[in-house]
TORSE-652560 format. One line per field, with one value per residue (C-alpha): residue number from 1; residue in three letters; x, y, z. Coordinates in steps of 0.001 Angstrom, whole numbers, plus 500000, padded with zeros to 6 digits. Layout:
N
num <- (NUM;...)
residuo <- (ALA;...)
xx <- (X;...)
yy <- (Y;...)
zz <- (Z;...)
***
This chain:
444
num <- (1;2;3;4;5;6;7;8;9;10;11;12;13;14;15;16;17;18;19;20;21;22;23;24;25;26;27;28;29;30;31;32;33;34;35;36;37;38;39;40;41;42;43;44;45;46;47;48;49;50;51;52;53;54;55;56;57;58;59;60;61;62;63;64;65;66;67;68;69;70;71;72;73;74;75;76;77;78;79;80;81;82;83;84;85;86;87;88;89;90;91;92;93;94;95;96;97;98;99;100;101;102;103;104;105;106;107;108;109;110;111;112;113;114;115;116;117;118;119;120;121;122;123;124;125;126;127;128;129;130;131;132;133;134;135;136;137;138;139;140;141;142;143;144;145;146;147;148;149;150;151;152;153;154;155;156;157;158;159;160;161;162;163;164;165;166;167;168;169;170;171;172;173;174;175;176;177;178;179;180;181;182;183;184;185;186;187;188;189;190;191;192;193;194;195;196;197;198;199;200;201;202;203;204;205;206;207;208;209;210;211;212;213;214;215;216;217;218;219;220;221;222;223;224;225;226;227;228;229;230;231;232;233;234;235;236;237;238;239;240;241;242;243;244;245;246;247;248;249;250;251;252;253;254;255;256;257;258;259;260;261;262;263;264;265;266;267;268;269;270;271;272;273;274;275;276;277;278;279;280;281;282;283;284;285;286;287;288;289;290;291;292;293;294;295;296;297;298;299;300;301;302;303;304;305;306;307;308;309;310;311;312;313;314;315;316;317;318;319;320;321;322;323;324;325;326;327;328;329;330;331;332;333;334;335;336;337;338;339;340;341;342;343;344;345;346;347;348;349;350;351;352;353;354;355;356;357;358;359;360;361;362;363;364;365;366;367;368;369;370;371;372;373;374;375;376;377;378;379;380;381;382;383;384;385;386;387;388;389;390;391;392;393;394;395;396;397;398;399;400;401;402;403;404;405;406;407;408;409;410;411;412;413;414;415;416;417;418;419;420;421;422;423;424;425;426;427;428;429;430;431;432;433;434;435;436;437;438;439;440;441;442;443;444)
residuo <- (UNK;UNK;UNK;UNK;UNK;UNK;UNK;UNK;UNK;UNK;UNK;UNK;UNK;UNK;UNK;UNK;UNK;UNK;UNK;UNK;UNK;UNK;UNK;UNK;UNK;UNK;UNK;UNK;UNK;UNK;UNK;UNK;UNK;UNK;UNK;UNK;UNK;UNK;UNK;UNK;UNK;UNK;UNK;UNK;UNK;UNK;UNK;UNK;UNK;UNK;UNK;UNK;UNK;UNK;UNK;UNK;UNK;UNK;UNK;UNK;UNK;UNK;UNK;UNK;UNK;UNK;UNK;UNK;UNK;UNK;UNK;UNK;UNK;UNK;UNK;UNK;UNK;UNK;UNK;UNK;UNK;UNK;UNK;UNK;UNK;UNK;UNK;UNK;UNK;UNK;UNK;UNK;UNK;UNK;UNK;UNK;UNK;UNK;UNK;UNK;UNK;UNK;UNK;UNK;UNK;UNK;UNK;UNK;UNK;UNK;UNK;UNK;UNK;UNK;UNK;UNK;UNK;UNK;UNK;UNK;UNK;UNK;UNK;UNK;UNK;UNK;UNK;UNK;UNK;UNK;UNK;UNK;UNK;UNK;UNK;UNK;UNK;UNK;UNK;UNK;UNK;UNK;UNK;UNK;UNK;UNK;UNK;UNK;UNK;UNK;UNK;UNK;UNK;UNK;UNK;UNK;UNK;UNK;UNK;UNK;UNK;UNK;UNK;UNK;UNK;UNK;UNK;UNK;UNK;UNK;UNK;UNK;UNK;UNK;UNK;UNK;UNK;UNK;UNK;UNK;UNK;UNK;UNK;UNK;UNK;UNK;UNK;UNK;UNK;UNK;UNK;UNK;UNK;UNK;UNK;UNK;UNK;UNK;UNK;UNK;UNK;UNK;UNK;UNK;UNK;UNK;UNK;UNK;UNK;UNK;UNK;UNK;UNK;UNK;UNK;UNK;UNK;UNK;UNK;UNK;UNK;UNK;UNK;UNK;UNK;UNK;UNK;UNK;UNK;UNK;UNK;UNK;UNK;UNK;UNK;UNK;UNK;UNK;UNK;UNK;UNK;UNK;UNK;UNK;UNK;UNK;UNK;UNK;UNK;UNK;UNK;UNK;UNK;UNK;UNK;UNK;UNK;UNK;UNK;UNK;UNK;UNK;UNK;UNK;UNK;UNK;UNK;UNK;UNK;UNK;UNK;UNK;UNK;UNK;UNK;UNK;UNK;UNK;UNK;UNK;UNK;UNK;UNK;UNK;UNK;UNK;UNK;UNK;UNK;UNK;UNK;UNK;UNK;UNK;UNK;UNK;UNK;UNK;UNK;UNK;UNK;UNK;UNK;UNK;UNK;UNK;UNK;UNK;UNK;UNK;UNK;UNK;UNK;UNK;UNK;UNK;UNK;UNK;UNK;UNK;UNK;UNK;UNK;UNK;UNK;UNK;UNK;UNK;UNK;UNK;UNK;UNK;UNK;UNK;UNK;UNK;UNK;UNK;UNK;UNK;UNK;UNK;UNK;UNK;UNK;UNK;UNK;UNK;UNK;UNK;UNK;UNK;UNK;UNK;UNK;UNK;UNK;UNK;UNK;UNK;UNK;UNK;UNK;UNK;UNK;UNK;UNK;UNK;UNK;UNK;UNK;UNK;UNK;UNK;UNK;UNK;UNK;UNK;UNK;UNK;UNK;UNK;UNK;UNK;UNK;UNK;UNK;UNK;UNK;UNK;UNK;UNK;UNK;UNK;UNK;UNK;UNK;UNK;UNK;UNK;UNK;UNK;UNK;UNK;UNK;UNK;UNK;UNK;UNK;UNK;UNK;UNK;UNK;UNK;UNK;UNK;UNK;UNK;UNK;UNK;UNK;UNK;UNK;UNK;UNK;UNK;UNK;UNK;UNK;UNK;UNK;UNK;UNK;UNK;UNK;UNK;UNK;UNK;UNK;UNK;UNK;UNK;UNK;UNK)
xx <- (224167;224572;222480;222647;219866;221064;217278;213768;211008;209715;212872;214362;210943;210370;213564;213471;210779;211248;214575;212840;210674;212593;215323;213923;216984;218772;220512;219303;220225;218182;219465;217140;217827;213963;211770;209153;209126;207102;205558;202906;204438;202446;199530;200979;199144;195609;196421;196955;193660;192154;191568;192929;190892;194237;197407;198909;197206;199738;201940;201627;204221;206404;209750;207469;206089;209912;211259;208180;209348;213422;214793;217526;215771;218469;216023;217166;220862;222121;224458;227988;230444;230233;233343;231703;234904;236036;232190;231610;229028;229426;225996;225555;222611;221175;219852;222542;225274;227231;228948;229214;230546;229361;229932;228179;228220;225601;224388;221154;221343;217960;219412;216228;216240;216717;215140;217080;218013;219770;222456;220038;220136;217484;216510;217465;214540;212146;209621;210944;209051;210203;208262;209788;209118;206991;208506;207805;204462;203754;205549;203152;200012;200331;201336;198261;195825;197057;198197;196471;198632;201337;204159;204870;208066;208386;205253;206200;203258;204404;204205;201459;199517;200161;199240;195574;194711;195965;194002;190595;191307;191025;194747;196690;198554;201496;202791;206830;208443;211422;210161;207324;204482;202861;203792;206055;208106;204922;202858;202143;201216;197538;196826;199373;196559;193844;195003;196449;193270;191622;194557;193698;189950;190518;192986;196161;198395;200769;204586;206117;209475;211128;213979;214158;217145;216320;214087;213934;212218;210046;208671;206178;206038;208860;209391;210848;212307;212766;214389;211296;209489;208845;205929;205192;203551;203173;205429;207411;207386;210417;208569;211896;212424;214843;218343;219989;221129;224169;227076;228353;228934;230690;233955;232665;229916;229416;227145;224857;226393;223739;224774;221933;223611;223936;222377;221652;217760;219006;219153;222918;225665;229161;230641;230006;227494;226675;222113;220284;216591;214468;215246;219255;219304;218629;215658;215631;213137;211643;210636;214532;216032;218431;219253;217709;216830;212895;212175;208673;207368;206197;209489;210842;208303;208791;212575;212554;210909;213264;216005;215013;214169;218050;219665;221329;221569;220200;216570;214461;214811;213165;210962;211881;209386;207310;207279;203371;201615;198724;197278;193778;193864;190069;188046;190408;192269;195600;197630;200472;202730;206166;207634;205824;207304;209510;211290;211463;213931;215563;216707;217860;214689;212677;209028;205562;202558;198732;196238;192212;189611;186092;183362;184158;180690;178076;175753;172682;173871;172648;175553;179275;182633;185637;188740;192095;193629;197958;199786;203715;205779;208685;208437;210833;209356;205867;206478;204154;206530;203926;200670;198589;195216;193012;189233;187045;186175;188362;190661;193676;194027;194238;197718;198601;197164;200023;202313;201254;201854;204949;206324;205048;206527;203613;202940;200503;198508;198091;197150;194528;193246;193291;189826;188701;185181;182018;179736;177354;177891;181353;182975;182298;182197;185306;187229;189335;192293;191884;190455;193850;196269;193859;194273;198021;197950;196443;198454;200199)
yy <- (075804;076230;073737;073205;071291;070592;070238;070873;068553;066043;065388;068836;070115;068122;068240;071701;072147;069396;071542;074576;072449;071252;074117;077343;079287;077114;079214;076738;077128;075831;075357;074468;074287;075358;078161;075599;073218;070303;069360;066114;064807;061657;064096;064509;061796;062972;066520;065235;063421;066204;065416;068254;070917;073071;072546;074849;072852;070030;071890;071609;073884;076978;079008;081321;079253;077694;081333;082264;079577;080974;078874;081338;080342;080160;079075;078922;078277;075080;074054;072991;071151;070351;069654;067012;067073;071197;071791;073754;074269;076464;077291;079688;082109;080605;084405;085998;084018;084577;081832;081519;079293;078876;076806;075044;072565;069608;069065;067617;065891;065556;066232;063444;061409;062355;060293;057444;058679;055629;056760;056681;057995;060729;060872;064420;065555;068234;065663;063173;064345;063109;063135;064146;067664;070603;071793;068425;068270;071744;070283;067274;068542;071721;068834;066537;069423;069634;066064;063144;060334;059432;056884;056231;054370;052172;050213;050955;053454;056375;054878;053179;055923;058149;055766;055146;059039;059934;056634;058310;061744;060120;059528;057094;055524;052836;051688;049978;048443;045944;043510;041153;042796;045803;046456;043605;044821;046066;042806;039648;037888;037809;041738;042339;040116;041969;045480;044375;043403;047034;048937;046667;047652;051091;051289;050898;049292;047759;046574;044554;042440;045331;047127;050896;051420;054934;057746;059268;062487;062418;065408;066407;063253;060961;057894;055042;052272;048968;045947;043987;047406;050908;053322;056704;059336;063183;062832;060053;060261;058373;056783;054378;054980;056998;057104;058857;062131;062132;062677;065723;063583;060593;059284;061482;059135;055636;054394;051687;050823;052823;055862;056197;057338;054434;055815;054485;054125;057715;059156;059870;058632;057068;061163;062608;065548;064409;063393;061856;061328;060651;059533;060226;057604;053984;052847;049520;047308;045624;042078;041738;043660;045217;048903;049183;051498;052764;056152;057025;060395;058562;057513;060561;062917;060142;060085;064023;064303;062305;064206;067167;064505;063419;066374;067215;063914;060317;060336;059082;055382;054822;052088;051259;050987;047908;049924;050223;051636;051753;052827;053400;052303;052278;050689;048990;049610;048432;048052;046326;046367;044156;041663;039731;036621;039244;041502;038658;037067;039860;039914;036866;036157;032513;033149;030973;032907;031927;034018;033759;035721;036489;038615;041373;041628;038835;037669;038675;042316;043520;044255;042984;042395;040495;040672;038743;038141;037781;036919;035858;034668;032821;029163;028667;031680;031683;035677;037807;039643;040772;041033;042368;043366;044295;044725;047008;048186;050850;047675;050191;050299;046484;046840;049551;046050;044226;046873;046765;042971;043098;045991;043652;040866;039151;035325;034423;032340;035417;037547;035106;035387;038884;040510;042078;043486;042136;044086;042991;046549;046087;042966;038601;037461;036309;039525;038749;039894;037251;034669;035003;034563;031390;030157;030576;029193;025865;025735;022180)
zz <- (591874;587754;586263;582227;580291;576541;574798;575768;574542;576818;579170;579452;579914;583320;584145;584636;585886;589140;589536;590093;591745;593731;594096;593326;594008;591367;588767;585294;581802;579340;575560;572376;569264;568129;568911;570571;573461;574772;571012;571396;568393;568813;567281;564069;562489;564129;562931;559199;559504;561269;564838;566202;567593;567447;566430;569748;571977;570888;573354;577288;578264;576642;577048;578584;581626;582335;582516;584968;587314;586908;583870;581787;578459;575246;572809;569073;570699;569483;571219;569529;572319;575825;577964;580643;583125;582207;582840;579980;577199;574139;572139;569179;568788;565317;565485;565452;564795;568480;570036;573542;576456;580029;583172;584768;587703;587075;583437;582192;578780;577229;573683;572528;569476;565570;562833;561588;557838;555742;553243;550111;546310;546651;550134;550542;547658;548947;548218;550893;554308;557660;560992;564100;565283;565183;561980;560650;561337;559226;556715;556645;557671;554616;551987;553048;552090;548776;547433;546586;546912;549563;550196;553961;554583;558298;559116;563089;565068;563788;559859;560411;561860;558918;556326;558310;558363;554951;554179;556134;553859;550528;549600;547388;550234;549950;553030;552504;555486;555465;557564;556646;558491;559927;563290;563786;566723;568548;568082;567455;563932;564658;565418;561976;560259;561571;560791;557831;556405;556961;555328;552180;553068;552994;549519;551086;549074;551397;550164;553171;553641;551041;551320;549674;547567;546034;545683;542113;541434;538888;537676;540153;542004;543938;542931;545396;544531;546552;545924;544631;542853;542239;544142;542657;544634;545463;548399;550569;554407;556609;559668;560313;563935;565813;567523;570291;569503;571765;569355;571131;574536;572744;574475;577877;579123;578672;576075;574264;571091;569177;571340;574434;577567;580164;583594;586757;588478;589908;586089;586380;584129;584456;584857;588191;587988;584661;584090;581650;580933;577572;573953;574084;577716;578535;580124;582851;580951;583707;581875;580746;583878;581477;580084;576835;574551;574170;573018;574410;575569;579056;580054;578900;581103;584345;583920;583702;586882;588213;587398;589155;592731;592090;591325;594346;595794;595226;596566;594062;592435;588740;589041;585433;582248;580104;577746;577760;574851;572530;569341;567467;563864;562415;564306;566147;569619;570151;573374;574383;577594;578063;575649;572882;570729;568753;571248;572948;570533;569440;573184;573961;576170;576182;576453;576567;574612;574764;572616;573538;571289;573260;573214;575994;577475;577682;574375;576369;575591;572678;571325;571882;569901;570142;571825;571057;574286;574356;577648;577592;580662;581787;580874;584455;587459;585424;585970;583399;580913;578079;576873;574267;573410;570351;569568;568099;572172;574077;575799;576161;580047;579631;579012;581760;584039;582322;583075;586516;586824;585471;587715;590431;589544;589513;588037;585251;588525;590444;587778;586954;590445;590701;591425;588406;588748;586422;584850;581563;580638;580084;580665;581532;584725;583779;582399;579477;581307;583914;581139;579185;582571;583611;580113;580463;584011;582558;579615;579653)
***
């Protein structure tokens, strides 16, 4: 059995190794474009601010390993056309220049995301940085050492990331997005307010609801230029999000209208023999039902490993995703699992929100801090499909018991009743979990 995988980050990574896994007699091909694998790019941002103890150990897994356990490793190939029903792939050495083309019987496309680049005056200047890979990240992390002011452009977790650690090093920091607030599609208006405040705390001049219309070089600095002002720094960084990178597979599979590979919950496509997993596939949201498209390194790594359980023949069904994430900016932690009142809308869905704000752990402690509390649900089944959480208190697996409760179907009067332990050192009687679903419960 010829297997090809066409990329190798988080996808093609676990795909091949549950093949070998799986089938260690399997004959597998794996083509990247780069020289690395596996890169934690969600690190970039800690290595800029200098939270990394070292920058290799933002790797879990190399060419190296995948050949140990029988991959055919063509790294620095990148791959030019595949033939989906003539079974063929044709790659060129970017060391050497050779082309080549191969057969193959089942193909894995993990081809992942590239950043989303708007047709702009200037954009291509050496001073305009983006933020996707490993290369990237060097990029970054060499310029932050010798600059002292920085414009970061998307106010998503990537952007907003960057702006907080150059922030924490001492830098100039403007932070443009388009829509009106920081982290709008991640969270609600009350957690923007709150982080919004400690950018302005910490210097960070922050330009929101404005659109770039050019960059302009300006002698040793980059100028960018919006459609309500001008920001002059060292350097600009693109933090606008990403798309599927799936243009070599157009017309052959079927597709999202932004180009993410439709698959089933067994990770194949509408072409027989044909898989899909990570940034360049759909997900199943659970809280809509629907495909959708959510580029995350955990659905990518689950979705993998699913690949190689299918790959001979359907065993394996993906439970789907919430989407379930987090992030630390200052003091605060962040997490979120499911809708909230803006993906909501933007897909069609009707939702009821409640927000509570409590001290986590009794006042007899001698100390304590807040948390803000968001639950959403169906107005009609009462089924959980969201919730939120931030404080100045590690709250993050809060939202992996949203994820759970929406994966389980569960209603906002169950979750309310579920048994949540107490304990002054670190929670009410009443957790705040369980005080935000009985507030919902008893909303009228």
């Amino acid at each position: 059995m010829k297997i090809a995988v066409i990329g190798c980050t988080h996808a093609g990574t676990f795909s091949a190794q549950q093949i070998l896994t799986e089938y260690p007699d399997a004959e597998v091909t794996v083509y990247e474009r780069n020289d690395n694998l596996s890169f934690l790019s969600c690190g970039i941002a800690l290595w800029v601010g200098n939270h990394v103890s070292d920058p290799k150990k933002m790797f879990y897994s190399s060419p190296e390993a995948l050949s140990k356990l029988g991959a055919n490793m063509k790294m620095e190939h990148d791959v030019t056309s595949v033939d989906l029903s003539q079974k063929t792939v044709t790659a060129k050495n970017l060391k050497t220049g050779e082309t080549d083309t191969n057969s193959f019987d089942k193909i894995v496309i993990t081809t992942g995301s590239k950043p989303v680049i708007p047709n702009l005056p200037g954009i291509h200047s050496s001073k305009v940085y983006q933020c996707k890979n490993w290369q990237d990240a060097t990029k970054i992390k060499e310029a932050s050492e010798n600059i002292s002011s920085a414009v970061v452009i998307g106010a998503g977790y990537i952007g907003a990331e960057l702006a907080e650690q150059l922030s924490l090093i001492d830098k100039k920091v403007t932070l443009i997005d388009g829509l009106d607030r920081v982290l709008a599609n991640n969270f609600d208006q009350k957690v923007s307010e709150k982080v919004e405040a400690e950018y302005r705390n910490h210097g960070v001049t922050l330009a929101l609801g404005q659109m770039v219309q050019e960059f302009e070089e300006n002698g040793d600095q980059i100028t960018v230029k919006t459609n309500q002002g001008s920001y002059t720094a060292d350097i600009a960084i693109l933090a606008l999000g990403f798309a599927p990178r799936t243009e070599l597979f157009q017309n052959q599979v079927d597709m999202l209208p932004n180009g993410a590979i439709i698959t089933n919950e067994y990770m194949e496509t509408s072409q027989k023999d044909v898989f899909a997993a990570g940034d360049a596939s759909t997900v199943i949201y659970n809280p809509t039902g629907k495909p959708d498209y959510i580029p995350l390194a955990t659905n990518a790594v689950r979705q993998g490993i699913l690949v190689g359980n299918n790959i001979v023949k359907p065993t394996v069904k993906y439970m789907g995703t919430q989407a379930t994430s987090a992030v630390q900016l200052y003091d605060y932690a962040i997490a979120a699992s499911g809708l909230n009142s803006l993906s909501a809308k933007k897909r069609g869905i009707e939702i009821e929100e409640i927000s509570l704000e409590q001290d986590y752990r009794p006042d007899f402690m001698l100390t304590t801090t807040k948390v803000l509390s968001t639950l959403a649900w169906d107005p009609k089944t009462r089924q959980v499909l969201g919730g939120s959480f931030i404080a100045k208190h590690d709250i993050s697996q809060a939202a992996n018991v949203i994820s759970l409760a929406i994966q389980n179907k569960m209603t906002i009067d169950q979750l309310a009743m579920v048994d949540l332990f107490f304990q002054p050192n670190f929670d009410q009687p009443v957790n705040y979990i369980g005080a935000v679903a009985a507030a919902a419960a008893n909303k009228k």
